[in-house]
Biopython code that builds the backbone (N, CA, C, O; Angstrom):
import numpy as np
from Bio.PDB.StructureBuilder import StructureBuilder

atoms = [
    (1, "UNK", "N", (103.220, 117.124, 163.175)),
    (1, "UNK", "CA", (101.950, 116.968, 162.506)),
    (1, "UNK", "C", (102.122, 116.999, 160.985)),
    (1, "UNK", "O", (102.003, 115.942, 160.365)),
    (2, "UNK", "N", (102.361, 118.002, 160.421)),
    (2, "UNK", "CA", (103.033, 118.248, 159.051)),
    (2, "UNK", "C", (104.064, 116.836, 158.892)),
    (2, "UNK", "O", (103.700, 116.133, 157.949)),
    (3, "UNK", "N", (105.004, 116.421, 159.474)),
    (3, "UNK", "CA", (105.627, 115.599, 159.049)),
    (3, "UNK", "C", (104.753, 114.306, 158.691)),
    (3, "UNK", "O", (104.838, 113.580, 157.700)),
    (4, "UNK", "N", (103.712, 114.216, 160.013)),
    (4, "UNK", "CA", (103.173, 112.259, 159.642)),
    (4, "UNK", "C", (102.281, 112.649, 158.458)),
    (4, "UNK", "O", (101.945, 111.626, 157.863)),
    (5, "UNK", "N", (101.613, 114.119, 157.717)),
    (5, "UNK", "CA", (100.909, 114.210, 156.836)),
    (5, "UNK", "C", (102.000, 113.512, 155.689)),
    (5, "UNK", "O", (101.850, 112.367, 155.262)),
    (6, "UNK", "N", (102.612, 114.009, 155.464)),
    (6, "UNK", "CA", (103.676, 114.175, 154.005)),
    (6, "UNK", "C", (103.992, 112.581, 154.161)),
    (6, "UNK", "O", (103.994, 111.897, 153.137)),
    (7, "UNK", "N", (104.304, 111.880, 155.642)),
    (7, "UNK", "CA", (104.703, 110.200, 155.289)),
    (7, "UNK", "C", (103.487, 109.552, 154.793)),
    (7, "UNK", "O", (103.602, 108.596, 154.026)),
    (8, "UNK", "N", (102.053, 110.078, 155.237)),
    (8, "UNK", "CA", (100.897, 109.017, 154.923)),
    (8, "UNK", "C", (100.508, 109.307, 153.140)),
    (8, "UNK", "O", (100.054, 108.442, 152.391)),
    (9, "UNK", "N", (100.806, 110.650, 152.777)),
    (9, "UNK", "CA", (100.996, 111.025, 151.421)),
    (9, "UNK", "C", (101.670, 109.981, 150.402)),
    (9, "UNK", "O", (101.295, 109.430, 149.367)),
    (10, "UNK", "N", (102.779, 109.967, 151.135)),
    (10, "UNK", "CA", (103.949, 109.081, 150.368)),
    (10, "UNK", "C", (103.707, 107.644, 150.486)),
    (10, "UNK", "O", (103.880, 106.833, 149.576)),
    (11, "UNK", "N", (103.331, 107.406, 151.559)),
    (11, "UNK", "CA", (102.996, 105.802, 151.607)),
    (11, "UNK", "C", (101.873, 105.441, 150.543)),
    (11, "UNK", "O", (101.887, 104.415, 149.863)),
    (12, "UNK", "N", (100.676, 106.652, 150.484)),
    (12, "UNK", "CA", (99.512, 105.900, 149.618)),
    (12, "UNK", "C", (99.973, 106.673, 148.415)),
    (12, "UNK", "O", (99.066, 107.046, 147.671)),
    (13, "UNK", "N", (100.969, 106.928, 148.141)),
    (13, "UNK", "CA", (101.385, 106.940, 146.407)),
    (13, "UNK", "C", (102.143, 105.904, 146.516)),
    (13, "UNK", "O", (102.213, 105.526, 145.346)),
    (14, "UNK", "N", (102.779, 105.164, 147.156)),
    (14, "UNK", "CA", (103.994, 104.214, 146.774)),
    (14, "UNK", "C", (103.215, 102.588, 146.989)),
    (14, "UNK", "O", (103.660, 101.442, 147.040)),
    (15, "UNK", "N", (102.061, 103.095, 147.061)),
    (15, "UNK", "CA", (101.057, 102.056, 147.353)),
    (15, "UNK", "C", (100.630, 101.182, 145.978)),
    (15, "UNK", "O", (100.365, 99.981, 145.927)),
    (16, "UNK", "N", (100.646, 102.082, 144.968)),
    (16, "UNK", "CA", (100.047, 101.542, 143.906)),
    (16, "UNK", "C", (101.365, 101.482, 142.854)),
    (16, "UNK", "O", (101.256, 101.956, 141.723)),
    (17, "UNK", "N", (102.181, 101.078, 143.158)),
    (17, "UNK", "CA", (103.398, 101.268, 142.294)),
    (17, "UNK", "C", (103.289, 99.825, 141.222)),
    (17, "UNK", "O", (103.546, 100.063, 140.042)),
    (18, "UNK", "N", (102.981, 98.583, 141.524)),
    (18, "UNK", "CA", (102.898, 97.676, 141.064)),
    (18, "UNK", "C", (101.607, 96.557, 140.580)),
    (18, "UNK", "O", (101.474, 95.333, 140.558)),
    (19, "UNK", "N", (100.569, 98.045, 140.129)),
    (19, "UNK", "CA", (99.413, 97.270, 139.569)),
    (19, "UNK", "C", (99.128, 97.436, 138.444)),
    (19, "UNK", "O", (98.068, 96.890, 138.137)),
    (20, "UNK", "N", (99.761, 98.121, 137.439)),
    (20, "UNK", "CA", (99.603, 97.542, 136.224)),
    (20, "UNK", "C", (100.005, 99.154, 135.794)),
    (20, "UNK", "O", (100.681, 98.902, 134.796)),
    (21, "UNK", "N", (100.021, 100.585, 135.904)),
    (21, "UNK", "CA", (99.801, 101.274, 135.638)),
    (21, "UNK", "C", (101.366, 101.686, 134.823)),
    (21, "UNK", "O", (101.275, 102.182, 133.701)),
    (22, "UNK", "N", (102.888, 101.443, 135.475)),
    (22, "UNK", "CA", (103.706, 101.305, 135.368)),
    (22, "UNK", "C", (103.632, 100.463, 133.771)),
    (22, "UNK", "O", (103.019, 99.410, 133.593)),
    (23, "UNK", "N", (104.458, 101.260, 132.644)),
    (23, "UNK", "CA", (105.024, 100.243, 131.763)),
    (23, "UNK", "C", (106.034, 99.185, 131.902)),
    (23, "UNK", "O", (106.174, 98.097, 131.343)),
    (24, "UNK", "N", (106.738, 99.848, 132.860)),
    (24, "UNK", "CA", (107.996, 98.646, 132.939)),
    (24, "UNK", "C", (107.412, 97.434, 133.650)),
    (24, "UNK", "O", (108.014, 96.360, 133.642)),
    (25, "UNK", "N", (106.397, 97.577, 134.185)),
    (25, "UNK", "CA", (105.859, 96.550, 135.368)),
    (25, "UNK", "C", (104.638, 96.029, 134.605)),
    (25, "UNK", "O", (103.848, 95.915, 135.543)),
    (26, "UNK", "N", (103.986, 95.648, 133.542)),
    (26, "UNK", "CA", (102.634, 95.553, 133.049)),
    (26, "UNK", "C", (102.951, 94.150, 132.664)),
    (26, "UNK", "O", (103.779, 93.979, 131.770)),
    (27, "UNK", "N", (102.352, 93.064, 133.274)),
    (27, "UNK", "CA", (102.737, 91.557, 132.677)),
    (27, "UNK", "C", (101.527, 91.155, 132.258)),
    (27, "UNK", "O", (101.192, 90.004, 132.538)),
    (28, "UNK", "N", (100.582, 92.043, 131.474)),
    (28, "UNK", "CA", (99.683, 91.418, 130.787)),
    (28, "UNK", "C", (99.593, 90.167, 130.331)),
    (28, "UNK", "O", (100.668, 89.633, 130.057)),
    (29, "UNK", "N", (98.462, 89.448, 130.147)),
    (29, "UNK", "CA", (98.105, 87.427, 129.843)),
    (29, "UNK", "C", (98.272, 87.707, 128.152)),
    (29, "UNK", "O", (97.298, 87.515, 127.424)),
    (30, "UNK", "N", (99.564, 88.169, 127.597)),
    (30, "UNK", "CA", (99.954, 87.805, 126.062)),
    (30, "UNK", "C", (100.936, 87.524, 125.999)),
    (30, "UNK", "O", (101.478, 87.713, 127.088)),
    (31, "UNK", "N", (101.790, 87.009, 125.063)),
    (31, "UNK", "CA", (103.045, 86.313, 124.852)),
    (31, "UNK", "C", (104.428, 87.199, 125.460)),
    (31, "UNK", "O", (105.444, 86.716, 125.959)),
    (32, "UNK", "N", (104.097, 88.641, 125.238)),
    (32, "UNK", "CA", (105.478, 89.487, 125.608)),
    (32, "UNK", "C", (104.963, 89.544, 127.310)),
    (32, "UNK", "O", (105.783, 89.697, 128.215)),
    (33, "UNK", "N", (103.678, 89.415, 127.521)),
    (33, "UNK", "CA", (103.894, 89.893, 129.409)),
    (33, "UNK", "C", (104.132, 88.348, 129.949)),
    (33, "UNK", "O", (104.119, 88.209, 131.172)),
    (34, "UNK", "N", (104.342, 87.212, 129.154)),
    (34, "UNK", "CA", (105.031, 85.694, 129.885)),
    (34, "UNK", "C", (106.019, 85.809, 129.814)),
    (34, "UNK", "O", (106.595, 85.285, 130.767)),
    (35, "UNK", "N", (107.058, 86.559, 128.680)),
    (35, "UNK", "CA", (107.907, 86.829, 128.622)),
    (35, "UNK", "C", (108.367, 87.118, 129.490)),
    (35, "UNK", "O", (108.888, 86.156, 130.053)),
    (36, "UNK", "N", (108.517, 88.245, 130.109)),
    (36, "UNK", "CA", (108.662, 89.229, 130.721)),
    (36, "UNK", "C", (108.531, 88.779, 132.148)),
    (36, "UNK", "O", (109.559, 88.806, 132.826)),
    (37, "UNK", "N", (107.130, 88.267, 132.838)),
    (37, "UNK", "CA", (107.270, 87.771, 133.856)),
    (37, "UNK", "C", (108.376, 86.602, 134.169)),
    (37, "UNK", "O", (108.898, 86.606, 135.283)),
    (38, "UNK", "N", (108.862, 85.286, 132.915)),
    (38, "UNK", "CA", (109.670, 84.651, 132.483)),
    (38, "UNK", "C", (110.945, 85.699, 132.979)),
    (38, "UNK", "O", (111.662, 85.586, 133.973)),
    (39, "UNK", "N", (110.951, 86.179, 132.495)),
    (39, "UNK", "CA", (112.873, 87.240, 132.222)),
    (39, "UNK", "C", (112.995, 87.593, 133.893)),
    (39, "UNK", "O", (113.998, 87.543, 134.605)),
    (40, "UNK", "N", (111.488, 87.995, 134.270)),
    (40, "UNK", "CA", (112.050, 88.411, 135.636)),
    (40, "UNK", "C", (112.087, 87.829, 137.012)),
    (40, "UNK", "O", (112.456, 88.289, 138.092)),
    (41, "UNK", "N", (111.512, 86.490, 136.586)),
    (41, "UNK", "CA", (111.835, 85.123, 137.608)),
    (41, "UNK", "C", (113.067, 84.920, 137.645)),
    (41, "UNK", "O", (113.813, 84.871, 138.623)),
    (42, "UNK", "N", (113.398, 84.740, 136.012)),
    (42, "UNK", "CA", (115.148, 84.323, 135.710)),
    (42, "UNK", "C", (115.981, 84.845, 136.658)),
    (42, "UNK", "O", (116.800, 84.272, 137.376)),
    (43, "UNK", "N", (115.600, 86.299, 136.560)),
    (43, "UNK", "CA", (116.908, 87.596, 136.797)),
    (43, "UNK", "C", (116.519, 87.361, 138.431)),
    (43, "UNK", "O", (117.411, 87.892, 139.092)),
    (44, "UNK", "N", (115.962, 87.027, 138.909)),
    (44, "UNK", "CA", (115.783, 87.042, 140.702)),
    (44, "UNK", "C", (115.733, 85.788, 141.083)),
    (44, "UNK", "O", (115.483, 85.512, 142.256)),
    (45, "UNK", "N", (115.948, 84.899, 140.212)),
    (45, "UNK", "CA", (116.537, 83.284, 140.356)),
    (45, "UNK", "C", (117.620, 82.513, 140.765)),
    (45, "UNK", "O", (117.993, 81.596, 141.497)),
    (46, "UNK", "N", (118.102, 83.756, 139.506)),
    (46, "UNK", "CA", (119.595, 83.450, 139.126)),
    (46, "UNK", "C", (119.497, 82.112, 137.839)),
    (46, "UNK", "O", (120.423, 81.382, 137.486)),
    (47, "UNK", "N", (118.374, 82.113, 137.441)),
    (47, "UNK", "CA", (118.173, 80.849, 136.082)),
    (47, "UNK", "C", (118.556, 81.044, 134.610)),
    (47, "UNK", "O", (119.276, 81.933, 134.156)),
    (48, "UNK", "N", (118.108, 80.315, 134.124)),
    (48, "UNK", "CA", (118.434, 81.365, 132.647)),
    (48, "UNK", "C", (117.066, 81.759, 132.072)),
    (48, "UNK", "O", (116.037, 81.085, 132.025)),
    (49, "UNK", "N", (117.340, 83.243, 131.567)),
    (49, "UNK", "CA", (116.433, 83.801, 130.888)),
    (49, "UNK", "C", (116.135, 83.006, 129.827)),
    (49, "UNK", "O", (116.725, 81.968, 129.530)),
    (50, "UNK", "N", (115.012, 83.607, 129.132)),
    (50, "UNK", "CA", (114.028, 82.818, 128.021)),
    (50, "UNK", "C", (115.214, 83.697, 126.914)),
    (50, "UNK", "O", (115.604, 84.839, 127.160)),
    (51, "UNK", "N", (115.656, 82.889, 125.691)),
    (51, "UNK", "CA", (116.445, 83.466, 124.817)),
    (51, "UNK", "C", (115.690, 84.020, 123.686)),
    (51, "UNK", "O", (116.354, 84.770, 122.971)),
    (52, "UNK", "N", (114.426, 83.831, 123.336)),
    (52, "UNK", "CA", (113.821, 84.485, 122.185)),
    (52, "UNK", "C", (113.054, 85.764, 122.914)),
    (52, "UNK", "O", (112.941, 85.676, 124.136)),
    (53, "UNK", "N", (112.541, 86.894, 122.295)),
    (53, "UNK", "CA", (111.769, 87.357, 122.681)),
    (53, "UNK", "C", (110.560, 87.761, 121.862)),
    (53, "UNK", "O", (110.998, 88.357, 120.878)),
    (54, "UNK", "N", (109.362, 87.712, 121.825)),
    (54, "UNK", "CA", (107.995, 87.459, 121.037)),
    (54, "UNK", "C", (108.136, 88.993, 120.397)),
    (54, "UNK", "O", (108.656, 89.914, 121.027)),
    (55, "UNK", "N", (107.744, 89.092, 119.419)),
    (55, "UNK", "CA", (107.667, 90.541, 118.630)),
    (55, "UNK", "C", (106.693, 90.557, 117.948)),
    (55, "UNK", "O", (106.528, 89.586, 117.209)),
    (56, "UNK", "N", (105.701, 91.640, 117.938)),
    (56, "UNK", "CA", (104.074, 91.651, 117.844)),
    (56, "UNK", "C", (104.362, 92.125, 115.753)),
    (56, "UNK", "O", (104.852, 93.158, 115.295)),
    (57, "UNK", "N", (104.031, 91.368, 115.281)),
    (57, "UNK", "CA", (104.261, 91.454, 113.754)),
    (57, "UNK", "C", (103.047, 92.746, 113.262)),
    (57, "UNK", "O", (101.866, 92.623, 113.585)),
    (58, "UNK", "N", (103.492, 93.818, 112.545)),
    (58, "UNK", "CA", (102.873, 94.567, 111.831)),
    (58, "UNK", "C", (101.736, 94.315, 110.973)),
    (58, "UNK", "O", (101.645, 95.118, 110.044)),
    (59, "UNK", "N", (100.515, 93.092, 111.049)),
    (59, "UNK", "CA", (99.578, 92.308, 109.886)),
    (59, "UNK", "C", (98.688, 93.033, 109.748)),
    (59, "UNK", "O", (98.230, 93.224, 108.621)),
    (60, "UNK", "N", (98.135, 93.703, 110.941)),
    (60, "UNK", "CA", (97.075, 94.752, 110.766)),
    (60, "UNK", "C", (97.398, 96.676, 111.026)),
    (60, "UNK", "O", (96.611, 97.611, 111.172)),
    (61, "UNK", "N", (99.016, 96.605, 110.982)),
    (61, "UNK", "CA", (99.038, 97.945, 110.239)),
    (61, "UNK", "C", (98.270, 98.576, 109.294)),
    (61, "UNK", "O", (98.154, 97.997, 108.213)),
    (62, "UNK", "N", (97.576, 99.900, 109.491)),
    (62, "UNK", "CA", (97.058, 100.419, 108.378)),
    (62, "UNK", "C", (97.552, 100.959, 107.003)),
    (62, "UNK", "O", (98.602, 101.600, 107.039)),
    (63, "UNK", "N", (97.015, 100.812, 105.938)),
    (63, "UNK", "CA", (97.640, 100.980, 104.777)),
    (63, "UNK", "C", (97.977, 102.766, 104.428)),
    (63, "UNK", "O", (97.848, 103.591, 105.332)),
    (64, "UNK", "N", (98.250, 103.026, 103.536)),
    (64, "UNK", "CA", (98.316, 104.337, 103.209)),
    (64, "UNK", "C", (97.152, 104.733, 102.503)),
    (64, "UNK", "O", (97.008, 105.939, 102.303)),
    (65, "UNK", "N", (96.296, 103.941, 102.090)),
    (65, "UNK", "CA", (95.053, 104.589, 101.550)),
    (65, "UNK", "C", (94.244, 104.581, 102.352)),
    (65, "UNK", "O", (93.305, 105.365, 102.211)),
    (66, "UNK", "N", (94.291, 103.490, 103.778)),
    (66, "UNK", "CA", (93.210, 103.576, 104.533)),
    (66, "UNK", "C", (93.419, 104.407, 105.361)),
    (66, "UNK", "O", (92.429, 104.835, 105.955)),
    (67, "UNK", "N", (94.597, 104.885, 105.676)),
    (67, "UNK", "CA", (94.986, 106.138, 106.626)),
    (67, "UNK", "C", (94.201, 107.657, 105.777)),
    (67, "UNK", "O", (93.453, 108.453, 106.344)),
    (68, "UNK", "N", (94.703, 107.727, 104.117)),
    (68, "UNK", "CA", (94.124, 108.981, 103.538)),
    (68, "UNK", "C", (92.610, 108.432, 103.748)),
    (68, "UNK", "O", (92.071, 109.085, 104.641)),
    (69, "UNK", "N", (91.751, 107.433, 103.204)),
    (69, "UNK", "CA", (90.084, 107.350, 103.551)),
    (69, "UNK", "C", (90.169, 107.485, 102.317)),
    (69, "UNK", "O", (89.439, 108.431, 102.021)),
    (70, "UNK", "N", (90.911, 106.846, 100.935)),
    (70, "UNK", "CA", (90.551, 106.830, 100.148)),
    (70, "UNK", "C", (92.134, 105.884, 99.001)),
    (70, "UNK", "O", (93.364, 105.864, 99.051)),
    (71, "UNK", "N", (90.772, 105.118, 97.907)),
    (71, "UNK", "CA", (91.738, 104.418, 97.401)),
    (71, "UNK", "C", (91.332, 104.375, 95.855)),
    (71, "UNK", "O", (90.304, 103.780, 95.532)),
    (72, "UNK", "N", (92.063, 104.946, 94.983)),
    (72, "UNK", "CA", (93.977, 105.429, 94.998)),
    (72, "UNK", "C", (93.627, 106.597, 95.413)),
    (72, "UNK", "O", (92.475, 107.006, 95.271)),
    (73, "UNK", "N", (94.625, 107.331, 96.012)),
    (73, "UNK", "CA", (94.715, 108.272, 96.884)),
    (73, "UNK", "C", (95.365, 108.965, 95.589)),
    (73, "UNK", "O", (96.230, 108.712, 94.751)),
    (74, "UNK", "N", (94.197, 110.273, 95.996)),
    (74, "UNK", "CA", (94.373, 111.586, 94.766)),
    (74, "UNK", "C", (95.697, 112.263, 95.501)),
    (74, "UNK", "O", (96.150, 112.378, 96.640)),
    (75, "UNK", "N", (96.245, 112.873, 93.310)),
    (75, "UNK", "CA", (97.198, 113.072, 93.717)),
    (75, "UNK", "C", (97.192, 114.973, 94.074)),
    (75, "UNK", "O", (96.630, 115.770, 93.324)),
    (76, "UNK", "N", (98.008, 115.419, 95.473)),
    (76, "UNK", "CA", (97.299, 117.010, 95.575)),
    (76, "UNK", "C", (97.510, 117.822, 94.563)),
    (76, "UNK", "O", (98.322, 117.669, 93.651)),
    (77, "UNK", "N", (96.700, 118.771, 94.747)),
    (77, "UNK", "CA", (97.245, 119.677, 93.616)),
    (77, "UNK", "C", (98.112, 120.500, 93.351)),
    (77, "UNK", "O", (98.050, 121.124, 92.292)),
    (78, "UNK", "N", (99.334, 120.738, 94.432)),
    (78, "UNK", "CA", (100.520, 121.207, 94.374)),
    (78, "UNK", "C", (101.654, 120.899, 93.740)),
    (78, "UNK", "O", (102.528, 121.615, 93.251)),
    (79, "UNK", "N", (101.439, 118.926, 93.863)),
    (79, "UNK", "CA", (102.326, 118.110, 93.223)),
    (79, "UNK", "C", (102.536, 118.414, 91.403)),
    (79, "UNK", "O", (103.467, 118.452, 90.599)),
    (80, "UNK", "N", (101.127, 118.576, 91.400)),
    (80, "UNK", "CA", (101.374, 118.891, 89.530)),
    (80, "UNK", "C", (101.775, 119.999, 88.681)),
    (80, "UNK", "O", (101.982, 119.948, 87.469)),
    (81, "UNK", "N", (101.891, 121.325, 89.690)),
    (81, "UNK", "CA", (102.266, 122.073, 89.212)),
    (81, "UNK", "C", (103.644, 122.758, 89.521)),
    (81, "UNK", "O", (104.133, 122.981, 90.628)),
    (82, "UNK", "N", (104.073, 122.993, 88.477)),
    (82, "UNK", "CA", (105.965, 122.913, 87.907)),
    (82, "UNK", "C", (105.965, 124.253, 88.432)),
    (82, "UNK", "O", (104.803, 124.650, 88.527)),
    (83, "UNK", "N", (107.023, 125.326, 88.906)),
    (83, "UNK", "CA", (106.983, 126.534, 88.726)),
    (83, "UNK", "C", (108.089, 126.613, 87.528)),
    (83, "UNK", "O", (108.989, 125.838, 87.202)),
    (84, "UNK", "N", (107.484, 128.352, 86.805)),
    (84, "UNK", "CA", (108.140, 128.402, 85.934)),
    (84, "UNK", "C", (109.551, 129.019, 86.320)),
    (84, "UNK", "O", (109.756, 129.803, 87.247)),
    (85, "UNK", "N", (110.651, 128.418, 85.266)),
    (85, "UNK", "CA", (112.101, 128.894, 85.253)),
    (85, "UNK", "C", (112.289, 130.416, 84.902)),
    (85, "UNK", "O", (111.964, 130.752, 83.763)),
    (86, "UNK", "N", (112.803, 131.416, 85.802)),
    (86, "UNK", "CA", (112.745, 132.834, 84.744)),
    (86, "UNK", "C", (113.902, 132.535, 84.184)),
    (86, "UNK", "O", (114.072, 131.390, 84.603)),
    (87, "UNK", "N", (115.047, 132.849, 83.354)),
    (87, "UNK", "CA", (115.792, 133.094, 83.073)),
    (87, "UNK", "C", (116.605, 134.257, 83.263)),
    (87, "UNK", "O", (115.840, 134.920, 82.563)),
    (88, "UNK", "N", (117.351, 134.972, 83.542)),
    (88, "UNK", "CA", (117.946, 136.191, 83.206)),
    (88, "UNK", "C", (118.761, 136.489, 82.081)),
    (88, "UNK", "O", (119.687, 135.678, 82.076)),
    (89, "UNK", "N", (118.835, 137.180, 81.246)),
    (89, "UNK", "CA", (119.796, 137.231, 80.028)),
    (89, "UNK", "C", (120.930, 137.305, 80.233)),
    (89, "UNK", "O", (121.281, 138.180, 81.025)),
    (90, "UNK", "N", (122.119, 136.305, 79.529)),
    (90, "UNK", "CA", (123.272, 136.654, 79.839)),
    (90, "UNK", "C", (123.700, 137.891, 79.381)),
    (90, "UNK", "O", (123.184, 138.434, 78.404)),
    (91, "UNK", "N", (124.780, 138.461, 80.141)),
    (91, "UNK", "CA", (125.428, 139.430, 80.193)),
    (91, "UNK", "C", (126.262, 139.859, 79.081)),
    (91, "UNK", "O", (126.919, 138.822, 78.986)),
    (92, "UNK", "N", (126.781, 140.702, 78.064)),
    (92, "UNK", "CA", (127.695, 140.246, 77.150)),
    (92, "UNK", "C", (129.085, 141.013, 77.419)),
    (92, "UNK", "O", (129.212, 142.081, 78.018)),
    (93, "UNK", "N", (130.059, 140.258, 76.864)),
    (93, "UNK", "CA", (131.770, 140.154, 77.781)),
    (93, "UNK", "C", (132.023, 141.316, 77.095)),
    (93, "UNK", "O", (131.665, 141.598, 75.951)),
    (94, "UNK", "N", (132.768, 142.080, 77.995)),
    (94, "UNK", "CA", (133.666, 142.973, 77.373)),
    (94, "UNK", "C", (134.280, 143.179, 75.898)),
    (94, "UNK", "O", (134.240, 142.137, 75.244)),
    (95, "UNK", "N", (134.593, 143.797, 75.520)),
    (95, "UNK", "CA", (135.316, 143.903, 74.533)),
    (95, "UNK", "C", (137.259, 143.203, 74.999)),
    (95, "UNK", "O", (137.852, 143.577, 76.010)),
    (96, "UNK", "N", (137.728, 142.407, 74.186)),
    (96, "UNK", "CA", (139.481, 141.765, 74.595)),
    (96, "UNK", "C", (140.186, 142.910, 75.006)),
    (96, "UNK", "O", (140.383, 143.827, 74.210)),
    (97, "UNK", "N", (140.691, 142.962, 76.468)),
    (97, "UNK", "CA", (141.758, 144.215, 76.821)),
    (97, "UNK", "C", (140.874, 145.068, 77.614)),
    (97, "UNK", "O", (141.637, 145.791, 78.255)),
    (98, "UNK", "N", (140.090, 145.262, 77.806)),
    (98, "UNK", "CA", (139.168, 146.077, 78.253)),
    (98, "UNK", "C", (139.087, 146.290, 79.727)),
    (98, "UNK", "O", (139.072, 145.180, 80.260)),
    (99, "UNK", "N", (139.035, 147.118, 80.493)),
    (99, "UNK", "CA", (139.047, 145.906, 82.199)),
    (99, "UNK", "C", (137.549, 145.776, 82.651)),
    (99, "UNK", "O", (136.451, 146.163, 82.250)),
    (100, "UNK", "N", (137.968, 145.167, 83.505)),
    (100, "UNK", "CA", (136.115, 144.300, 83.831)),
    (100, "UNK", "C", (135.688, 144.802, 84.805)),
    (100, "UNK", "O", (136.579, 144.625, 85.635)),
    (101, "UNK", "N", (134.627, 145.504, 85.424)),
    (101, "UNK", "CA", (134.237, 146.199, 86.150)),
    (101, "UNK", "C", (133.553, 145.090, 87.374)),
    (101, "UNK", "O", (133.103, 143.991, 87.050)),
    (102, "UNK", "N", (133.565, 145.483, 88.492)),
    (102, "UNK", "CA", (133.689, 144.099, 89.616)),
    (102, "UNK", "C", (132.903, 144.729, 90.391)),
    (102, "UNK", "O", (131.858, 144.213, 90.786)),
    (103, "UNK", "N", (133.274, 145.926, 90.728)),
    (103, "UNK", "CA", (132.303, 147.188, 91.862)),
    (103, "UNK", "C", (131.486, 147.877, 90.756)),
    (103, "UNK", "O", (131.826, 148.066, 89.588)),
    (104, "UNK", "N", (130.036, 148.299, 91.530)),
    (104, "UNK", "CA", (129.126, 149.167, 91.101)),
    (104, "UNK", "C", (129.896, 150.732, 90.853)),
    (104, "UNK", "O", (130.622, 151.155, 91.753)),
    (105, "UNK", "N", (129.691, 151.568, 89.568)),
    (105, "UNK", "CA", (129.781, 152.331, 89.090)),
    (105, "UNK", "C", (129.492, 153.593, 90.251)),
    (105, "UNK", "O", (130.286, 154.531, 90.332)),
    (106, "UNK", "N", (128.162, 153.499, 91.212)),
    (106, "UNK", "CA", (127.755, 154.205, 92.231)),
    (106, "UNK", "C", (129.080, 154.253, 93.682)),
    (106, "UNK", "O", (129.065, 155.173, 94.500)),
    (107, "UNK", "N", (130.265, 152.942, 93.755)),
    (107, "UNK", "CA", (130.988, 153.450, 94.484)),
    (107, "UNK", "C", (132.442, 153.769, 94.360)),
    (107, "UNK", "O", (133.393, 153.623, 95.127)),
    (108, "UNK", "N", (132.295, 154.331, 92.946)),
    (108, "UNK", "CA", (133.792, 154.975, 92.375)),
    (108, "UNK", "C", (133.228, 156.691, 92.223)),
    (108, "UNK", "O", (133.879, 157.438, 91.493)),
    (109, "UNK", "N", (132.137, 157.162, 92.876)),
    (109, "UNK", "CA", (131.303, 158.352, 92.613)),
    (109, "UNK", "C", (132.027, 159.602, 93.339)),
    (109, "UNK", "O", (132.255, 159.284, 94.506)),
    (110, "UNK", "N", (132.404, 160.730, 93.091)),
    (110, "UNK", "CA", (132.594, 161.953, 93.964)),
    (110, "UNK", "C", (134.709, 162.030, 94.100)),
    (110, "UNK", "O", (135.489, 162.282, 93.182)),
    (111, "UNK", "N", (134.962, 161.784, 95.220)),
    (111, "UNK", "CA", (136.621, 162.410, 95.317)),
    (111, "UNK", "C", (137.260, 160.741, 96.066)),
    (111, "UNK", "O", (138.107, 160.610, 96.950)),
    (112, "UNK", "N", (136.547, 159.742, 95.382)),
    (112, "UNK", "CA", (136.756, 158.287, 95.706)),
    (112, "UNK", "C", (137.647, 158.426, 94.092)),
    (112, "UNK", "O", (137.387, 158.888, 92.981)),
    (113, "UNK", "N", (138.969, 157.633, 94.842)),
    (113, "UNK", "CA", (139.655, 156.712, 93.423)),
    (113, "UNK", "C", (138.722, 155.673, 92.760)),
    (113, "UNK", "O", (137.868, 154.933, 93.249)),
    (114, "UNK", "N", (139.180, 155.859, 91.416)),
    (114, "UNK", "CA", (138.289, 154.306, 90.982)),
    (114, "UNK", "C", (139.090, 152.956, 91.508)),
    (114, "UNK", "O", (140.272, 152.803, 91.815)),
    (115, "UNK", "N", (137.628, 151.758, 91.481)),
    (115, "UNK", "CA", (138.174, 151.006, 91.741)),
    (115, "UNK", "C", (138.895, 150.219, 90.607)),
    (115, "UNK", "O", (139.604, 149.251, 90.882)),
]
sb = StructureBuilder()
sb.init_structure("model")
sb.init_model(0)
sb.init_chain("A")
sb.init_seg("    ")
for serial, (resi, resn, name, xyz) in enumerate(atoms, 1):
    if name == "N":
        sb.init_residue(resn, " ", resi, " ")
    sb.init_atom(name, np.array(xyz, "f"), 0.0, 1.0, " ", f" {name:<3s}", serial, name[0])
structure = sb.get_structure()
């Protein structure tokens, strides 16, 4: 009983496999789904495929101002402001001969050798 459920399941999903819902299968009435129906006569023919293939040109891409909803597109207000540079003061060099201290003063402290 359980078994003929799960086959009549499977049959009415495998039912609708080829009506349009599928991308690979969609031969819409425009130049790429003649194509396409074209390519796949060929390939189950054994003929030759169509050698160009139609490519839908970008003409009514939206612009960048019509995407922001505004033209010239303001500029934000993050863009204009610089942060400021701090500087730190340089350091001034030793005195010539002197030795240069590399470790903090805090860990040559107590019954530690200096470094």
């Amino acid at each position: 009983m359980r078994g003929c459920l799960i086959l009549s399941v499977l049959a009415l999903a495998g039912c609708g496999e080829h009506l349009g819902w599928n991308p690979n299968y969609n031969f819409a009435p425009t130049r790429y789904g003649e194509y396409r129906a074209t390519r796949e006569a060929a390939l189950v023919t054994g003929a030759e495929s169509p050698r160009t293939i139609p490519v839908a040109r970008p003409f009514y891409a939206p612009t960048a101002a019509q995407i922001a909803g505004q033209n010239p597109v303001p500029v934000p207000p993050t863009m204009s402001v610089t942060p400021a540079r701090v500087v730190a003061p340089a350091a001034t060099a030793p005195a010539s001969g002197a030795p240069l201290q590399i470790a903090p003063r805090t860990m040559s402290t107590g019954d530690q050798p200096p470094l």
